[in-house]
C-alpha positions in Angstrom: -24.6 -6.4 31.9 -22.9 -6.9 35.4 -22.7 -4.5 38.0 -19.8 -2.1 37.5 -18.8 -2.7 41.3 -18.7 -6.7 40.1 -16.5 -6.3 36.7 -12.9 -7.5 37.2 -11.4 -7.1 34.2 -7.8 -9.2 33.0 -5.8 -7.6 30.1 -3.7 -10.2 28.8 -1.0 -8.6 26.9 0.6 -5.4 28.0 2.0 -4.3 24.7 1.3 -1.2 22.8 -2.3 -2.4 22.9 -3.1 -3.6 26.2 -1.4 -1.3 28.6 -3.3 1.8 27.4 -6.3 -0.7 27.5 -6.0 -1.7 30.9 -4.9 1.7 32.3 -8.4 3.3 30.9 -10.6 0.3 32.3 -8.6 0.9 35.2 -10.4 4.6 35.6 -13.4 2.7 36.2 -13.2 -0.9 37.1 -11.0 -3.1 39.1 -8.6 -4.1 36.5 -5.4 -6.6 36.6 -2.8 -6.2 33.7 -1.4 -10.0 32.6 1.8 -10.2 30.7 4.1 -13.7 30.6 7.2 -11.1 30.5 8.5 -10.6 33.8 10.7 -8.1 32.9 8.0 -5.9 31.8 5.8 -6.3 34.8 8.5 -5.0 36.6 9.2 -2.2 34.9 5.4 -1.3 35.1 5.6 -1.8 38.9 8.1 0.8 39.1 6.4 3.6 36.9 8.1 2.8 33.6 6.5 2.1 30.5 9.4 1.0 27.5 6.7 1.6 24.7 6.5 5.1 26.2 2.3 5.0 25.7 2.1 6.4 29.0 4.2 8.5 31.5 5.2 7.9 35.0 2.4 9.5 36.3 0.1 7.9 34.5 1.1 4.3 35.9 1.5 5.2 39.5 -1.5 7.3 39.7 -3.8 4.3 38.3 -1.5 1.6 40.4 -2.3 3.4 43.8 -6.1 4.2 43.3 -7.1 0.1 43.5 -5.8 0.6 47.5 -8.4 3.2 48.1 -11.3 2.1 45.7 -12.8 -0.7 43.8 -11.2 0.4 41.0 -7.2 0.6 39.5 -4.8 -1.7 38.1 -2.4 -4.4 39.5 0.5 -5.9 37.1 1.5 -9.6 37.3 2.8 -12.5 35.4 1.2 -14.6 38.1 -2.0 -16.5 36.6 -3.3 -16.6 40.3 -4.1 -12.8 40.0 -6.6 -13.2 37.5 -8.9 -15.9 38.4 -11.2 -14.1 39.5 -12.1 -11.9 36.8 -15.2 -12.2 34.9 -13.9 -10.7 31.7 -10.3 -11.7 29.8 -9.4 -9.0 26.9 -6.5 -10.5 24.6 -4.3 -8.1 22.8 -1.3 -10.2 22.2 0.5 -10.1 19.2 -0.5 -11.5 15.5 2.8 -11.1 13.6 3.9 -13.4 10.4 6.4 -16.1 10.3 9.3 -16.0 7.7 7.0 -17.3 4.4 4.3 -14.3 5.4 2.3 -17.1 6.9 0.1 -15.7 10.0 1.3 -17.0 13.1 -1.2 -17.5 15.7 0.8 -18.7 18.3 0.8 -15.9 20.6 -3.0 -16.5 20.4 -2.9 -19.8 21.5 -1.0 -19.7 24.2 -2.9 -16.7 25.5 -6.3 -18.3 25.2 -4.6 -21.9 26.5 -3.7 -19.4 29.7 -7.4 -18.2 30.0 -9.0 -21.9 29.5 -7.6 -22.5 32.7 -8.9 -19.8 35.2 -12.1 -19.6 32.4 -15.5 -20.0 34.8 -19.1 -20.2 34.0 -20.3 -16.5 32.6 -17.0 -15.3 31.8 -16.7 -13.1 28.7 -13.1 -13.4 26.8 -13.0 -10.4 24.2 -9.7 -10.7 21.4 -8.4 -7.7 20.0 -5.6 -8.6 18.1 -5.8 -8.6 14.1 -7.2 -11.5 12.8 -8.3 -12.9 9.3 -12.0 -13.3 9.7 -13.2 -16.7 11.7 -10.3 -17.2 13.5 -11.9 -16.1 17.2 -14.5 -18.8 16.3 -12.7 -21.0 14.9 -9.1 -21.3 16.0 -9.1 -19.4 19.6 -12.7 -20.8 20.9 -12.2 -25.0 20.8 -8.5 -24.1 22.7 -10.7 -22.0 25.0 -13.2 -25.1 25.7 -10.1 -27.8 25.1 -8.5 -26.6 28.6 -11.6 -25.6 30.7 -13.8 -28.1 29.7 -16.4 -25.4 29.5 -19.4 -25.1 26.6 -19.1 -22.1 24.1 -22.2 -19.7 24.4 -23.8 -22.0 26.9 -21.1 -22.0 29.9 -18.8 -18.5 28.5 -19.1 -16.5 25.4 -16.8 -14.4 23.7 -15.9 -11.0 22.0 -14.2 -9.1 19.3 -13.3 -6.1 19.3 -10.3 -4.6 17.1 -7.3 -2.8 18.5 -6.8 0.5 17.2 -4.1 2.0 18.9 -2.0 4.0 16.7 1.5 3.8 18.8 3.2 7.2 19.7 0.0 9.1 18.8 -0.9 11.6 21.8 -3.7 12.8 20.2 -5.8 10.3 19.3 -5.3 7.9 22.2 -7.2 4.8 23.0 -10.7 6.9 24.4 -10.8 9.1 21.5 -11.1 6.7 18.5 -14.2 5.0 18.1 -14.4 1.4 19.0 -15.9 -1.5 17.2 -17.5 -4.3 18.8 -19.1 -7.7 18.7 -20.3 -10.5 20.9 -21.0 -14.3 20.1 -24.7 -13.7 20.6 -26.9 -10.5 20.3 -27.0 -10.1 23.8 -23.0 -10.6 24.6 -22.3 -8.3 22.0 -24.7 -4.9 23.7 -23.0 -6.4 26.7 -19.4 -5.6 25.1 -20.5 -3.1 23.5 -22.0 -1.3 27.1 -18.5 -2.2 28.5 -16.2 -0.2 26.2 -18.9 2.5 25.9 -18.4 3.0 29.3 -14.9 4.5 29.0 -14.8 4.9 25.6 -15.7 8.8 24.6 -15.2 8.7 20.9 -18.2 6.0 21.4 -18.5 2.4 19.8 -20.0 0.5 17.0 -21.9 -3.0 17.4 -21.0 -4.6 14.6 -23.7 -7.3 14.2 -21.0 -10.5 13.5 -17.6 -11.5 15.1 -16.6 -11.8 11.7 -17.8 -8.8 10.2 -15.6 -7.3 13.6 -13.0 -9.3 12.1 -13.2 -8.0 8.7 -13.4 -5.0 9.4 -10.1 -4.8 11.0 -8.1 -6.1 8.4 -9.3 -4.1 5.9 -8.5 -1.1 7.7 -5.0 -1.7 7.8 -4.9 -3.3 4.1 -6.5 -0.4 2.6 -3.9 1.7 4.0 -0.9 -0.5 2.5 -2.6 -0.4 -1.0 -2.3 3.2 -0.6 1.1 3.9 0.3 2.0 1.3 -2.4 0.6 3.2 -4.9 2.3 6.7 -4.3 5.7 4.5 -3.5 5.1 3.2 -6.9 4.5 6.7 -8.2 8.0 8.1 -6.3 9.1 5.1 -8.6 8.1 6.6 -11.5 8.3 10.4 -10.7 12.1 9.4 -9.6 12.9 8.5 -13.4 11.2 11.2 -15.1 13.3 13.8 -12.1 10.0 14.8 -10.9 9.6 16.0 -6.8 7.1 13.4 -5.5 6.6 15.3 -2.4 5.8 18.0 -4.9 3.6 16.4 -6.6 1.5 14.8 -4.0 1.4 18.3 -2.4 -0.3 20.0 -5.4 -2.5 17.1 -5.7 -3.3 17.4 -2.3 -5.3 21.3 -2.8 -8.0 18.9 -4.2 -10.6 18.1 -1.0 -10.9 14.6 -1.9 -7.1 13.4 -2.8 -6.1 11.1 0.0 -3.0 11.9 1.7 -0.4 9.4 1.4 3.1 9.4 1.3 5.7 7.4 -0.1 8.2 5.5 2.7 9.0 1.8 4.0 5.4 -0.1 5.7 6.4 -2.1 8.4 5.1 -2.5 11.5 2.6 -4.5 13.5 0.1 -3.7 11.4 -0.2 -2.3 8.3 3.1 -4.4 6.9 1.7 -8.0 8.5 -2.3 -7.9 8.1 -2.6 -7.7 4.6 -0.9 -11.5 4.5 -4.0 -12.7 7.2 -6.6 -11.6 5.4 -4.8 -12.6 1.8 -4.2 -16.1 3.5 -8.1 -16.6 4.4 -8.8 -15.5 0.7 -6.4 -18.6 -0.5 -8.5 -20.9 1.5 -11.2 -19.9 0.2 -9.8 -20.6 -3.3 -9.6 -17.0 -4.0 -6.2 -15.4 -5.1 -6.1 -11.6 -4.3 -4.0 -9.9 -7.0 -4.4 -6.0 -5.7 -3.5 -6.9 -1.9 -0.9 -9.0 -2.7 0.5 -6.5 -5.2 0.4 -4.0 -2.5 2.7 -5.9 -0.2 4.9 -6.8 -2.7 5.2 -3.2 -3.5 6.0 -2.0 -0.3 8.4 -5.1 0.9 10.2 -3.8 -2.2 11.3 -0.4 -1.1 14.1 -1.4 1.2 16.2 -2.7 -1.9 15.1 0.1 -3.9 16.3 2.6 -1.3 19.5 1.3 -0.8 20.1 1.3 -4.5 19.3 4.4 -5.2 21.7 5.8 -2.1 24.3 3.6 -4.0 23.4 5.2 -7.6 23.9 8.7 -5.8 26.8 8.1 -4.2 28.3 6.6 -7.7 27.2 9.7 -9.2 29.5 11.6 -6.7 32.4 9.6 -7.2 32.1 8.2 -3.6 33.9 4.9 -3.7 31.3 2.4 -1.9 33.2 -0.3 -0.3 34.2 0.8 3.2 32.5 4.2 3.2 31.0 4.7 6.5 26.6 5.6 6.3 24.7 6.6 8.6 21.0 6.1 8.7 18.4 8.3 10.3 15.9 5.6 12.5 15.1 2.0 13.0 11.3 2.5 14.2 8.9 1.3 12.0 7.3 4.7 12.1 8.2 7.9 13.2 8.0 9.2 17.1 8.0 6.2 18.4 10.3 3.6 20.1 8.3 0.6 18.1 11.2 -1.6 16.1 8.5 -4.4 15.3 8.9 -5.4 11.6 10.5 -2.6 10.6 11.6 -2.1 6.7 14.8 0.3 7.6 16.6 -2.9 8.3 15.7 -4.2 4.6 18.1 -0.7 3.7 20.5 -1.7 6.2 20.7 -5.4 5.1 21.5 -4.0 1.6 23.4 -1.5 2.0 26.2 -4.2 3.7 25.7 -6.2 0.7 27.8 -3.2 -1.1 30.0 -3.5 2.1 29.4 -0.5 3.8 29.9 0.5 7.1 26.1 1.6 9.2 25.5 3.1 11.9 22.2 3.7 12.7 21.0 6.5 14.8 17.4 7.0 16.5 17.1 8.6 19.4 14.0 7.0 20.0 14.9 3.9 20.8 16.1 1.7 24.3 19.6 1.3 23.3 19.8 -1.6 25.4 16.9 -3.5 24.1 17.6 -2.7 20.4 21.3 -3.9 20.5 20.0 -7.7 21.4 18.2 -7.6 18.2 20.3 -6.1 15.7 24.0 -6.8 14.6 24.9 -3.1 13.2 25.9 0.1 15.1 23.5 1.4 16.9 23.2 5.0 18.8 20.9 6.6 20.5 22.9 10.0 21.0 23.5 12.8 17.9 27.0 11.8 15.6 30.1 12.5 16.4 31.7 10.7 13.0 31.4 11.8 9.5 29.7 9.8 6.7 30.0 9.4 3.1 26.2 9.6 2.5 23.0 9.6 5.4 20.2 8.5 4.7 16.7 9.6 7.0 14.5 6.8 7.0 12.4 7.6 9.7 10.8 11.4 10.3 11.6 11.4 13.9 11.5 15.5 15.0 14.7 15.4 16.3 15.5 15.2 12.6 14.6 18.1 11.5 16.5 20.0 14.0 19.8 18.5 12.9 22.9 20.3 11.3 23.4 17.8 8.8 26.6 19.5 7.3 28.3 18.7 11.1 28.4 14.4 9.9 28.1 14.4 6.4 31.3 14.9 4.0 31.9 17.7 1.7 30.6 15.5 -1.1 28.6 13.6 0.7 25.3 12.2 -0.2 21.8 13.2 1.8 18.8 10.8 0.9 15.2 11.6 2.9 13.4 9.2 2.1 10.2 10.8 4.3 10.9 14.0 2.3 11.4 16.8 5.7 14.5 17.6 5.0 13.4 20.8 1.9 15.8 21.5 -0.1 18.7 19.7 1.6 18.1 16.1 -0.1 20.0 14.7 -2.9 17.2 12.1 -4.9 14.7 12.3 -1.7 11.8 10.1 -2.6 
């Protein structure tokens, strides 16, 4: 492995992923964060993180320390800056197009970027979600294309899956375990050395990119499965006037019942990588029934949401047209400011097809940043209105502080679809 004092690490991508990435390395090596958005390497160069994965002090503490000492971390958009580093980490984004098709753009043009600062004995490692063969076979010929470099004779390359789980405090980038893999046996202990280095909750070689690859996807699929098989329960449970939440508690007093809960799976993640690994199963001439059943599960529960709001609000004799809703979060997950593929708006879009009018309220999100991609009403500050019916769609903790009686009318209509609101919810999932 090189030197520590000779390891300049590039971090291209300073998403959710990458910027808690490159702010770790930068504890211990000389680190430069690369992101195409200039906007955002501003914002970093003044101490503020949007995502909100790390605090003001965390960025200008790590910033300063590469004046005194080999290591820290610099920001730019400016592929000058990273030219001379002898190992490129990608952690773009891997999102799907409008079909569900992967779209591996982002990829390309981040590995186009490398190919031309790429040197003899460099080391690019990708950790964004991938079907399995597509570092190999998609990112490396772009990779030799630009620098007219040899793969595993002149640089060699990595995998080794993201597993950030965004807005989690508790299990932050050192603490969960990290696999890795290298193009040969001897790149991959090299990898693996690196991220041991910083990494406490320690690594795993795995002993093929691919199998790396693999791995990843299925993490996140397994998950979706699961949630669409206790929304599909709510489904049931719903008709027969059973408490889910109820049920999945008592369920859960048995120590090997998995704890899902119903809700809407979107996200970077867990609502897009099931399609990447279901896509490299079609080309294979393999159609995956239980994964694609999942998805088609979960991208159902927007529509099935918003009906049942409209059912309950029918059953109170609220007319529909006109009333005014509000819904509880746009995030795709709770505690977060992360609007990435989120499901709420599949509630949203629906609940205007009865020709209601929404205003959304999460006071997790930048107000300014959210507005340019939405065309509803969107707050960031508690309700000062009154709605026909509210419906929480995303268990921020702010939420469960509110007076909901303040906003909502006399016969009003309160759905929780994340089930934290106890006996206060009208049909809560």
């Amino acid at each position: 492995m090189t030197s520590e004092n000779n390891i300049k690490i590039a971090v291209i991508g300073l998403g959710y992923v990458g910027l808690p990435l490159a702010h770790l390395f930068a504890s211990k090596y000389s680190v430069v964060g690369f992101d195409i958005n200039k906007n955002r390497i501003k914002s970093l160069k003044d101490g503020v993180d949007t995502t909100l994965e790390l605090n003001h002090n965390q960025l200008i503490s790590v910033m300063s320390n590469q004046t005194h000492n080999s290591n820290g971390l610099v920001f730019t958009s400016d592929i000058r800056k990273i030219e001379n580093c002898n190992y490129y980490i990608v952690t773009v984004p891997t999102p799907v197009d409008k079909n569900k098709k992967p779209d591996l753009t982002p990829l390309y043009k981040a590995s186009e970027t490398i190919g031309r600062v790429l040197k003899k004995g460099d080391i690019v490692i990708y950790e964004s979600t991938v079907y399995p063969g597509a570092t190999e076979e998609e990112c490396v010929p772009v990779l030799e294309k630009i620098s007219g470099l040899k793969f595993n004779e002149d640089f060699f390359v990595g995998y080794s899956p993201e597993r950030i789980n965004p807005g989690d405090k508790k299990h932050t980038v050192d603490k969960i375990l990290k696999v890795t893999s290298g193009s040969t046996p001897e790149i991959g202990k090299n990898i693996d050395d690196l991220y041991a280095s910083v990494i406490t909750a320690g690594t795993h070689l795995a002993p093929t990119i691919k199998v790396a690859e693999a791995a990843k996807v299925i993490e996140n699929s397994q998950r979706d499965i699961n949630i669409a098989f206790v929304n599909e329960l709510a489904k049931i449970f719903n008709l027969m006037d059973i408490d889910t939440h109820a049920v999945l508690e008592a369920a859960g007093t048995k120590w090997n019942f998995l704890p899902f809960k119903p809700g809407l799976v979107g996200g970077h993640c867990i609502g897009v990588d099931p399609y990447y690994l279901a896509q490299r199963a079609q080309e294979f001439g393999y159609h995956p029934e239980i994964i694609l059943a999942g998805r088609r599960m979960n991208d159902s529960m927007g529509q099935y949401v918003a009906s049942e709001v409209v059912k309950l609000m029918s059953q109170q004799d609220l007319k529909i047209k006109g009333s005014k809703i509000l819904v509880l979060g746009i995030t795709f997950k709770e505690n977060c400011p992360d609007v990435r593929n989120t499901k709420v708006v599949d509630v949203i879009d629906q609940l205007q097809e009865f020709g209601t009018k929404i205003t959304v309220y999460d006071p997790w999100i930048n107000l300014k940043e959210v507005k340019q991609q939405f065309d509803f009403k969107i707050i960031n500050q508690k309700p000062n209105d009154t709605f026909e019916a509210v419906v929480l769609a995303v268990a921020h903790k702010q939420f469960e502080e509110l007076d909901y009686n303040s906003f909502l009318n006399k016969n009003g209509v309160l759905y929780d679809v994340k089930g934290i609101i106890k006996n206060k919810a009208h049909g809560a999932l």
